[in-house]
N, C-alpha and C positions, 0 to 999 in steps of 0.2 A: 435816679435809681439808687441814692445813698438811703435813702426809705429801706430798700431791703434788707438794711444792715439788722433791723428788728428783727430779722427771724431767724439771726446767728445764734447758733448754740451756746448758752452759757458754758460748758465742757464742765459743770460739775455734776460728778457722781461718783460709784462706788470706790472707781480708781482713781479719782485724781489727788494729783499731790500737789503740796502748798508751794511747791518753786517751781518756775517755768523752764523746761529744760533745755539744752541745746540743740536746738533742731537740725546744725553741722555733723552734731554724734552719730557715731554708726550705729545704726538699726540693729544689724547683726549682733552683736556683743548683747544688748538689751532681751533681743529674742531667745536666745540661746539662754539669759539667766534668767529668764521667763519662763521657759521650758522645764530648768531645774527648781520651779518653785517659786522664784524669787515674785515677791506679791508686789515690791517697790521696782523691779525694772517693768512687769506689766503696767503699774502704774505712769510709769514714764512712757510706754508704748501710748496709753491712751489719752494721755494729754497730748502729745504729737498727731494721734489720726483722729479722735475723737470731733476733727472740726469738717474731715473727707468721709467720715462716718455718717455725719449728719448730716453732710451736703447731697451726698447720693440719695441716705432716706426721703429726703425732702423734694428732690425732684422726684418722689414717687410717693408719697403718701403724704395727708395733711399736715399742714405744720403742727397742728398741738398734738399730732400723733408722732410727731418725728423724735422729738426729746428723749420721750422715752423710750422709744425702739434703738436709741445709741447705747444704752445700758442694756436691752439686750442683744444688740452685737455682740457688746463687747464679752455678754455671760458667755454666749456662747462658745465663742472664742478660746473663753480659757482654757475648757477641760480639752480641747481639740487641737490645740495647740502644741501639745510634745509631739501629737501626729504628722508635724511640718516638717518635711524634711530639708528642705533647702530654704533658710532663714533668711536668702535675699528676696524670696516668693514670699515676706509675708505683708507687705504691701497688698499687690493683687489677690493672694489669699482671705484678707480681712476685707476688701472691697466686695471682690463674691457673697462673703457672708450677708454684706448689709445688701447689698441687690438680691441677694436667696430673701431675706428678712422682710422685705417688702414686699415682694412677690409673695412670701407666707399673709403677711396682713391683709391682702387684694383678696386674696382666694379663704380667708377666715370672716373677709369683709362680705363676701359675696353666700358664705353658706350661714352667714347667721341673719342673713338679711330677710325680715320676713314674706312672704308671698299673700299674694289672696288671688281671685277669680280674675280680678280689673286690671291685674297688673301686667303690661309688655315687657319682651325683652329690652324694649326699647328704653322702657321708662326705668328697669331693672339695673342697667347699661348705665345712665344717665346719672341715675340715684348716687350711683358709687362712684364714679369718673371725680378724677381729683377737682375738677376745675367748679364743683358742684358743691365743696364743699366749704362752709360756713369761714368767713372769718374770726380769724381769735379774738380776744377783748385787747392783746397788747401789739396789735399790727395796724397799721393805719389803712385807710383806703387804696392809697396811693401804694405800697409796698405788696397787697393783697393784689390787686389789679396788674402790676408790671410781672409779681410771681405767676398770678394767669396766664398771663401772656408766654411765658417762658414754658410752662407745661403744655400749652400748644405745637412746642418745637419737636424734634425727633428728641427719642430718645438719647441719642450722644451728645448732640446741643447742650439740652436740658440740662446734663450732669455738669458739663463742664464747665456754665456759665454760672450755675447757682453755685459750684464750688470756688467759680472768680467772684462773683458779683454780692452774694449772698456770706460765704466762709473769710471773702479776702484772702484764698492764696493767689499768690503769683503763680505764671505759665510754668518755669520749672517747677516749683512746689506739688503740683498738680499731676504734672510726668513722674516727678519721684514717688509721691502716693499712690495713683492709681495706675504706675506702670506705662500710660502712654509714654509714645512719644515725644520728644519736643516739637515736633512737626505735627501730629497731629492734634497736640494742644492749640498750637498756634490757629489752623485750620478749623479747630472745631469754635474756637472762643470769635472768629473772625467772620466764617459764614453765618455762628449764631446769634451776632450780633446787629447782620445785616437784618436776617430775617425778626429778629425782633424790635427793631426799629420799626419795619416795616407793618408787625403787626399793630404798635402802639402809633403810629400816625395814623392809620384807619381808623381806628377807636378817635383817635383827636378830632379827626376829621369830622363837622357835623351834617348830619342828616339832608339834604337836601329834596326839598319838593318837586314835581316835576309841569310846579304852574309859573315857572319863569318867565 
């Protein structure tokens, strides 16, 4: 599964800064000088989540669509941002946004998608469903295939393991950004883990005949 690591976000864009910053610092202090303007403590906001940014996107839209729908999270964000009122809420706050953001791209996917006479819901359904769509030119088979596999799973699965498996944070990292629990971090990366073993030995498994 170290294959998936190709589809981490680089984290460069409009905000990022040239030093990595301490990811012990409090949130709060940052968002609050964010809120006052400050363009360099946003910038530090989004080197910090820019990695649970795009881990969410990613369990919900294609990867070469994911990159750049973290840059627009993150537009979004800003001018909406002195609207926060409780600055420990902007964890979960900016998570909503990139799950609203995906859910925009599905339903802009689906109305620009064109129609004719021949076409089923089915195949309409099918066209757009993530697991349908093409891989990129810098992901390997292998890293395409176990991501399939993972967008199979529930929704909560999906997020939490691309953001282990795929971002490389750790279980607490994962609670501090997107507000879970430690418990249900634990639980979600553990049954999701199960189940996608389970999907990827079927696939190993091959074909057999029934002239034995």
């Amino acid at each position: 599964m170290a294959a998936l690591f190709e589809l981490r976000s680089s984290r460069a864009g409009l905000f990022a800064v040239t030093h990595a910053p301490d990811p012990a610092g409090p949130d709060d202090a940052l968002v609050r000088a964010a809120q006052r303007g400050d363009r360099s403590a946003f910038g530090l906001l989004y080197s910090r989540y820019a990695r649970m940014v795009h881990g969410i996107l990613l369990s919900r839209v294609p990867p070469s669509d994911a990159e750049d729908l973290v840059q627009d999270v993150f537009l979004q964000a800003l001018p909406r941002l002195a609207s926060l009122r409780e600055t420990a809420k902007f964890p979960g706050w900016l998570a909503a946004i990139a799950r609203n953001r995906a859910t925009d791209f599905h339903r802009r996917a689906k109305d620009d998608l064109p129609l004719n006479e021949e076409s089923t819901p089915a195949e309409l359904e099918r066209d757009n469903s993530p697991a349908s769509h093409r891989r990129t030119p810098h992901t390997s088979a292998e890293a395409h295939s176990v991501l399939e596999a993972i967008r199979l799973l529930s929704e909560t699965y999906r997020e939490t393991l691309i953001l282990r498996l795929v971002e490389g944070m750790t279980g607490p990292e994962i609670a501090a950004r997107t507000g879970l629990t430690h418990g249900s971090v634990r639980v979600n990366l553990h049954r999701g883990m199960q189940q996608l073993r389970e999907i990827l030995g079927q696939r190993a498994i091959p074909a057999t005949g029934g002239d034995s």
